[in-house]
C-alpha positions in Angstrom: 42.6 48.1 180.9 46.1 47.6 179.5 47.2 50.4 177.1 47.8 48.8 173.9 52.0 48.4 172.3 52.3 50.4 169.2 53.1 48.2 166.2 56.5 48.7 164.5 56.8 48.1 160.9 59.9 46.3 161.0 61.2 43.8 158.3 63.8 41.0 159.6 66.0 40.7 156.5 68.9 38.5 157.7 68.5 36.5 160.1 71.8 35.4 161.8 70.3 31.9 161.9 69.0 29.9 159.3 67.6 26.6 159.0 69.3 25.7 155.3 73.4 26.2 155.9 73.4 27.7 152.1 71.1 30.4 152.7 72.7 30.8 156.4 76.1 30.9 154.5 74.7 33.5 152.2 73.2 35.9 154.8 77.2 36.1 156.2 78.5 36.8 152.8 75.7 40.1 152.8 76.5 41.1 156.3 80.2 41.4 155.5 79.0 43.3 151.9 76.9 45.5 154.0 79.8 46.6 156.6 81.9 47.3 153.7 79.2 49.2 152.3 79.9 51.2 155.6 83.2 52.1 155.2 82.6 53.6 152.0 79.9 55.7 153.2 82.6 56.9 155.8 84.5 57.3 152.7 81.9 59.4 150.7 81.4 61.0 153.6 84.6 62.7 153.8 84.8 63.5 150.4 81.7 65.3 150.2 82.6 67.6 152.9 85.8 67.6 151.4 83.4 69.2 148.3 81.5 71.2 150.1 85.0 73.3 151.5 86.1 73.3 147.8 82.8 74.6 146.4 83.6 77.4 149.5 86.8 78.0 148.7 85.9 78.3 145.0 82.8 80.6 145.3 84.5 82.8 147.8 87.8 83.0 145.9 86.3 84.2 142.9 85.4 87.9 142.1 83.8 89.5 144.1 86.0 88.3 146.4 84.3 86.7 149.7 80.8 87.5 148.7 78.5 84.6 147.4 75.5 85.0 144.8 72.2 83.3 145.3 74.1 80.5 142.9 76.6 80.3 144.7 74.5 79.6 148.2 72.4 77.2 146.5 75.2 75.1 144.9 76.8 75.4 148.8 73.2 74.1 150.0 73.2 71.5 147.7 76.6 70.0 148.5 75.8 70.0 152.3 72.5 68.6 151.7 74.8 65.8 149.5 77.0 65.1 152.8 73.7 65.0 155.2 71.9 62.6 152.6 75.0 60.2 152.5 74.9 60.4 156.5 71.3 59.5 156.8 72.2 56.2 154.6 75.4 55.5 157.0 72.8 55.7 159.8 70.4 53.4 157.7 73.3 50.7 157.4 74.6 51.1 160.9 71.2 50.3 162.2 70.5 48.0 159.5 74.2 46.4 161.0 73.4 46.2 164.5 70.0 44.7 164.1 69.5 43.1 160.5 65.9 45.4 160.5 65.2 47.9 157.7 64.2 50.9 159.8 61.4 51.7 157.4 61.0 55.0 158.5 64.1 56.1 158.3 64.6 55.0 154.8 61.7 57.4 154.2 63.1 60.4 156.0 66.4 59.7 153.7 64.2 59.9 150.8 62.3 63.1 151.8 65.5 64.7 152.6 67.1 63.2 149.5 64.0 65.1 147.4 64.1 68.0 149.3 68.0 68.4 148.6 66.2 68.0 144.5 63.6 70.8 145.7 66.6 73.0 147.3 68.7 73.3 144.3 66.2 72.9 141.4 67.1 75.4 138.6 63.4 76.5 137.8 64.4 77.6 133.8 66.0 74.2 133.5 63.2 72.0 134.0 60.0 71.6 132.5 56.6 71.1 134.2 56.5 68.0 133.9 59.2 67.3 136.0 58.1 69.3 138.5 55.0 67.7 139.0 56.7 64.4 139.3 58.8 66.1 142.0 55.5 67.4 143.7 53.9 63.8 143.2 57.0 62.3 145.3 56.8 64.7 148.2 53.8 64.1 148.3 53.8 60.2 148.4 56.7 60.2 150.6 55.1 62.5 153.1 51.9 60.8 153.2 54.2 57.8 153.8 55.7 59.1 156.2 52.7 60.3 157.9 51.6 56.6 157.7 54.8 54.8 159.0 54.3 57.2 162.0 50.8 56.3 163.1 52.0 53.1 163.5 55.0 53.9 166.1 
């Protein structure tokens, strides 16, 4: 028997050919928004690690001098999370460029890294419980999610 080919959930969004010119015409006009969507994620890029040594220089300047509190390594996690996140959405448009197909799953790794950057550097005393059970509610729709998208691979 022939093994079976996994399914991919993948979602054609802009087809380079089109059978109406407008909409053909239109498609162009988003691939050349999307690309320059591109360079200024290379753009936030830099700056955030430019943030991240800044928030370093900062914490470690300040008395006591080269020693960080558990602030300070949290607000350091949460700017490298920051750069990392904005990578994973380069990575979604480059893919999204060379192929015109949403990589579903990878849009929902961004998100679950994009929450667990919220988990990382949530200030327990400055949110109420309410807010954290929303944050629970979307890990845990993301990773079930994600535990779908995957069976399908």
């Amino acid at each position: 028997m022939a093994e079976e080919q996994p399914r991919k959930l993948l979602h054609n969004e802009l087809p380079e050919e089109h059978s109406d010119p407008l909409i053909q015409s239109l498609h162009r006009i988003i691939r050349v928004a999307v690309r320059v969507l591109a360079v200024l994620m290379v753009f936030v890029i830099i700056w955030g690690i430019g943030d991240v040594l800044y928030v370093l220089y900062q914490r470690l300047m300040a008395p006591p001098f080269l020693l960080l509190d558990i602030n300070d390594i949290f607000q350091t996690f949460g700017a490298f999370m920051a750069v990392l996140i904005a990578i994973e959405i380069f990575i979604n448009i480059r893919l999204y460029l060379g192929t015109n197909i949403i990589p579903i799953q990878l849009v929902i790794a961004t998100a679950l890294m994009a929450i667990a950057r919220k988990v990382i550097v949530l200030d327990l005393d400055q949110v109420t419980a309410m807010e954290i059970l929303g944050i629970a509610a979307v890990v845990i729709a993301l990773g079930i999610t994600h535990w779908l998208v995957s069976l399908h691979r």
